[in-house]
NUVOTI-343955 format. One record per residue (C-alpha): residue number from 0; x, y, z. Coordinates in Angstrom, 3 decimals, padded with zeros to 6 digits, m for minus. Example, Ala and Ser with C-alpha at 12.3 -4.5 7.8 and 13.67 -1.06 7.14 Angstrom:
<nodes>
<node pos="0" px="012.300" py="m004.500" pz="007.800"/>
<node pos="1" px="013.670" py="m001.060" pz="007.140"/>
</nodes>
This chain:
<nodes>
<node pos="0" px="016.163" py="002.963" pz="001.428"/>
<node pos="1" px="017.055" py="004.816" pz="004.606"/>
<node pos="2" px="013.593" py="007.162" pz="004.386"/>
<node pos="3" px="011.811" py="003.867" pz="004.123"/>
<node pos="4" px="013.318" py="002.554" pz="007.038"/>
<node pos="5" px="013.025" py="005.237" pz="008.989"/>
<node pos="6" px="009.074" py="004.915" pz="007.846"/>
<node pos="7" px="008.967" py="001.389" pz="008.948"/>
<node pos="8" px="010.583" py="002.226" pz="012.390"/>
<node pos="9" px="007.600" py="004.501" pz="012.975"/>
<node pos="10" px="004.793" py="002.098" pz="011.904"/>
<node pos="11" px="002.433" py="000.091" pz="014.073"/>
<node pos="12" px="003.008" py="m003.226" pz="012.394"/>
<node pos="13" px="007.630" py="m002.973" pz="013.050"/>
<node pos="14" px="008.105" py="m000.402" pz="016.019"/>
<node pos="15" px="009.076" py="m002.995" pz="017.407"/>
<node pos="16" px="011.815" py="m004.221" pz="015.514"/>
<node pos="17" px="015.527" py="m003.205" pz="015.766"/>
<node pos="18" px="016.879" py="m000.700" pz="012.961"/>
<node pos="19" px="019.044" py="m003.687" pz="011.404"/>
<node pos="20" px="016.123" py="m006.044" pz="011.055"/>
<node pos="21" px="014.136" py="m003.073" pz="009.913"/>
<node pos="22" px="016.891" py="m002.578" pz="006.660"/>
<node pos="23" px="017.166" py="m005.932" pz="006.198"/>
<node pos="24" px="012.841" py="m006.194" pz="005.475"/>
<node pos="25" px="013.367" py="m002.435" pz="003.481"/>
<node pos="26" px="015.599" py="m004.045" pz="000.548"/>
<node pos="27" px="012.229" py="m005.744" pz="m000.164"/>
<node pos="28" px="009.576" py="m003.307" pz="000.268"/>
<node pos="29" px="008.552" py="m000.821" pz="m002.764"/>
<node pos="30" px="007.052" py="002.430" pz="m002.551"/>
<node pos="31" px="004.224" py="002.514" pz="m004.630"/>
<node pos="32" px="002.133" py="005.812" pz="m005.532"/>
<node pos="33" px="m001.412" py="006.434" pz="m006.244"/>
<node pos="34" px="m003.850" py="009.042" pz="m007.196"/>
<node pos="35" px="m007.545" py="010.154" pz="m005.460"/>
<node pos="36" px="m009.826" py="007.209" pz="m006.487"/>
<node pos="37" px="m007.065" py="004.470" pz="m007.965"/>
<node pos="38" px="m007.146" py="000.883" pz="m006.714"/>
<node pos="39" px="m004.674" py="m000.356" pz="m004.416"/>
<node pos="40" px="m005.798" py="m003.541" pz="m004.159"/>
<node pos="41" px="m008.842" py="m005.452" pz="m005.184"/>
<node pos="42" px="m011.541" py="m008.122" pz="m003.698"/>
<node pos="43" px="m010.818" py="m011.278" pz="m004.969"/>
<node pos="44" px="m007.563" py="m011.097" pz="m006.513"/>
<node pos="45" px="m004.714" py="m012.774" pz="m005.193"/>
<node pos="46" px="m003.096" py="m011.970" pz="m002.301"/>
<node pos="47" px="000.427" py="m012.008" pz="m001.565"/>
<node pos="48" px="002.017" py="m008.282" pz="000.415"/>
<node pos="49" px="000.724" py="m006.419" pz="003.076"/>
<node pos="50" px="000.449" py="m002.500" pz="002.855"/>
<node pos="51" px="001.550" py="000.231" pz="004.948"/>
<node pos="52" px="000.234" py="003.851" pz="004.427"/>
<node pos="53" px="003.118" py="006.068" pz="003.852"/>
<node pos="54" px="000.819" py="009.368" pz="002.687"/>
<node pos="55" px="m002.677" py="009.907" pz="002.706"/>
<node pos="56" px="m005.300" py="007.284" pz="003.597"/>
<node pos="57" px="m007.125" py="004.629" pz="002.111"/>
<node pos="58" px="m011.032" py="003.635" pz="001.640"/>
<node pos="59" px="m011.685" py="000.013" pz="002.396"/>
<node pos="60" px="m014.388" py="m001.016" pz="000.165"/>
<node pos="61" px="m016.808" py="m004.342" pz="000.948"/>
<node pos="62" px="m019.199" py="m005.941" pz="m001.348"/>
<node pos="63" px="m022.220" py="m006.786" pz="000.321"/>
<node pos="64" px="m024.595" py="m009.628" pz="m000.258"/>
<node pos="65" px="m026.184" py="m007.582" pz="m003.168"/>
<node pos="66" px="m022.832" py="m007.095" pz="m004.785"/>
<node pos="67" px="m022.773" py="m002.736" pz="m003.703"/>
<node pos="68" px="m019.687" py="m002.334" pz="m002.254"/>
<node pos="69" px="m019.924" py="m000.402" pz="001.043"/>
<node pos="70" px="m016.932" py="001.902" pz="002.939"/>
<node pos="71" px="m015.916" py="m000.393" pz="006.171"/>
<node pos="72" px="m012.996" py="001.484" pz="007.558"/>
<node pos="73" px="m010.003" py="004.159" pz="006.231"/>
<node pos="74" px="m006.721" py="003.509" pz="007.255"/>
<node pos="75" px="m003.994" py="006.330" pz="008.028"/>
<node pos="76" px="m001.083" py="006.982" pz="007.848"/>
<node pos="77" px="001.459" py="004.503" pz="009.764"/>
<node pos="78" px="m001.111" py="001.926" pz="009.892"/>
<node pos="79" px="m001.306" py="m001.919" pz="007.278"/>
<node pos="80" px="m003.527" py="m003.614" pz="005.298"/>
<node pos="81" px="m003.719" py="m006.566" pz="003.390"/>
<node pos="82" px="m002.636" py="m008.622" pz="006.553"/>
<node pos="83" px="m005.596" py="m011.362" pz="006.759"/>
<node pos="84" px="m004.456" py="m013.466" pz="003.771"/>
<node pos="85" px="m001.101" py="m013.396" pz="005.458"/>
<node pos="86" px="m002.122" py="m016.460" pz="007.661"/>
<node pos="87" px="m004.698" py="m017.756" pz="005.645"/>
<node pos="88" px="m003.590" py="m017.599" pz="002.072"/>
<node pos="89" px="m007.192" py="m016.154" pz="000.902"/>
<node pos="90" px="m007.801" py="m013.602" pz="m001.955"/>
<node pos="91" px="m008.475" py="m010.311" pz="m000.739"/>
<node pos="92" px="m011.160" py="m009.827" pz="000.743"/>
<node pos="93" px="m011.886" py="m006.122" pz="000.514"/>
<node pos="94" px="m010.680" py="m003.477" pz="m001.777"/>
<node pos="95" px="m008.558" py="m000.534" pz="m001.121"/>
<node pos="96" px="m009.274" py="002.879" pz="m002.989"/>
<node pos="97" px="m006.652" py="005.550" pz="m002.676"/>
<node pos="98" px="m008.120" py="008.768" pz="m000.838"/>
<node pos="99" px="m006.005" py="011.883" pz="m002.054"/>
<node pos="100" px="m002.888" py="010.981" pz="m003.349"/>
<node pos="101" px="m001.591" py="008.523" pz="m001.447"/>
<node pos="102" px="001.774" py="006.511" pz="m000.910"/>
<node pos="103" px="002.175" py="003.177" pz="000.232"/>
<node pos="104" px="004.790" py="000.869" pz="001.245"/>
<node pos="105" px="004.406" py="m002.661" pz="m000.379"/>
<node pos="106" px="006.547" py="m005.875" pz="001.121"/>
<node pos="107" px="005.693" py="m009.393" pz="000.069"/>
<node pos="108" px="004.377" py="m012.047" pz="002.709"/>
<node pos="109" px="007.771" py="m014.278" pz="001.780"/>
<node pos="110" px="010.364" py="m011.540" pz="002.703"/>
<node pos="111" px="007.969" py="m010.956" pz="005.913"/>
<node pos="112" px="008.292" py="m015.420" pz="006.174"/>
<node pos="113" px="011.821" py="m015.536" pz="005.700"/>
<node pos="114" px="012.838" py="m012.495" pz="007.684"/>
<node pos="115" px="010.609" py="m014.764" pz="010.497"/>
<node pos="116" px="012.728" py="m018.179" pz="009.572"/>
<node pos="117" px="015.955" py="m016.670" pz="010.052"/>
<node pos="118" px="015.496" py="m014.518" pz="013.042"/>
<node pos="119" px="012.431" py="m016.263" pz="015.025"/>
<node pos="120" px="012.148" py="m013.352" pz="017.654"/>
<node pos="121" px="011.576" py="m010.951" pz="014.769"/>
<node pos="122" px="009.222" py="m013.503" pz="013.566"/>
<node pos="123" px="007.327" py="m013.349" pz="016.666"/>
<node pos="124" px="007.261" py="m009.573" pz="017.525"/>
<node pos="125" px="005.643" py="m009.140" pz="013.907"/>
<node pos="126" px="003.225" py="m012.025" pz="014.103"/>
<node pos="127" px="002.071" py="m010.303" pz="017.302"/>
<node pos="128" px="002.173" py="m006.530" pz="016.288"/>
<node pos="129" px="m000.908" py="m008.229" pz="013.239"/>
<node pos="130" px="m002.254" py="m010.432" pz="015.881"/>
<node pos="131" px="m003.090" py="m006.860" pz="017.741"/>
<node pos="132" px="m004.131" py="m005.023" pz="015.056"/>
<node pos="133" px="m006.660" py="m008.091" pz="014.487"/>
<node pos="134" px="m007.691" py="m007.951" pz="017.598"/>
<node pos="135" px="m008.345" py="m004.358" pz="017.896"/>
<node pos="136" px="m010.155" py="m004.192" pz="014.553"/>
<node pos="137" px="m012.344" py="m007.105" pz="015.809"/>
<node pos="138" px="m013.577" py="m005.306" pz="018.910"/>
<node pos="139" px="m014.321" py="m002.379" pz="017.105"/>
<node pos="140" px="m016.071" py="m004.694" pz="014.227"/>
<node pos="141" px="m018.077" py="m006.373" pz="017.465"/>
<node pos="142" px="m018.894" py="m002.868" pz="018.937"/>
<node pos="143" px="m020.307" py="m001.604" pz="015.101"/>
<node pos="144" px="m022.002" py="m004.488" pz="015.157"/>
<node pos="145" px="m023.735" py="m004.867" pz="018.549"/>
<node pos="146" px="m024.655" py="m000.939" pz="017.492"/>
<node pos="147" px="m026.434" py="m001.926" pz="014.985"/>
<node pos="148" px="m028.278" py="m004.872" pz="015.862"/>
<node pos="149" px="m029.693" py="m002.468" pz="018.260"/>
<node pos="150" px="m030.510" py="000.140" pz="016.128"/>
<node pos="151" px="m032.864" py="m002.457" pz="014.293"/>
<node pos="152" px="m034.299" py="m003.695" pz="017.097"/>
<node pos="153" px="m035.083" py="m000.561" pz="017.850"/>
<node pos="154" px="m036.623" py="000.666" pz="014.321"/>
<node pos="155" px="m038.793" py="m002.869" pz="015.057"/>
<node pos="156" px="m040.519" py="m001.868" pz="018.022"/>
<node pos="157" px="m040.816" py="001.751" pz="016.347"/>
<node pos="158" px="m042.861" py="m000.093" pz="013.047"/>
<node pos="159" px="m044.973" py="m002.282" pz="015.328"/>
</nodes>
């Protein structure tokens, strides 16, 4: 348990937190292994834990209108997934596809909740560390975007 919170210490989503807080969210987190390829998580199934990258890196998968899923983003090592349905109680909404072999660490939204209910200024350093990963992930999401709608305007003009 000590490696893992050591690992915690060091990610984005609890730098923030003190070491005791950081054992006390450990005793509830599993390590969880997976080979090149393997599913960590899948769109549309429940959600219910949020995932940190303790090895490797993982492929986020989309499904697009057409049903083809499409690569959207890989996350490294340090950094969490599965964070969205933490405030809105959604499925997943993406998949996650082991790249290499890869190790995560897996803690359940209630230990995250309760850890939040008993000590509200964990609670809040947490709910902000997401809330800035959201945010960061949304600008770049904007900028892909804005890139894009560009690039079509520009293949427009191109076909006229």
């Amino acid at each position: 348990m000590e490696k893992r919170t050591e690992f915690l210490k060091s990610s984005v989503l609890f730098r923030e937190l003190e070491t005791g807080d950081l054992k006390a969210l450990a005793r509830h987190a599993h390590t969880r292994d997976f080979k090149d390829g393997e599913t960590i998580c899948e769109e549309g199934e429940p959600a219910d834990s949020i995932f940190i990258i303790m090895r490797g890196k993982a492929k986020i998968m989309k499904k697009g209108a057409g049903g083809v899923a499409q690569s959207v983003a890989e996350i490294p090592v340090g950094e969490h997934f599965g964070e969205m349905a933490f405030f809105d109680r959604v499925n997943r909404t993406a998949t996650a596809l082991a790249m290499g072999e890869v190790a995560v660490v897996e803690i359940p939204y209630g230990d995250i909740e309760r850890l939040g209910r008993s000590h509200p200024e964990i609670g809040l350093k947490v709910y902000a560390s997401i809330a800035r990963t959201l945010c960061r992930r949304m600008r770049e999401t904007t900028g892909q975007l804005s890139s894009h709608k560009e690039m079509g305007k520009l293949l427009s003009i191109e076909l006229l």
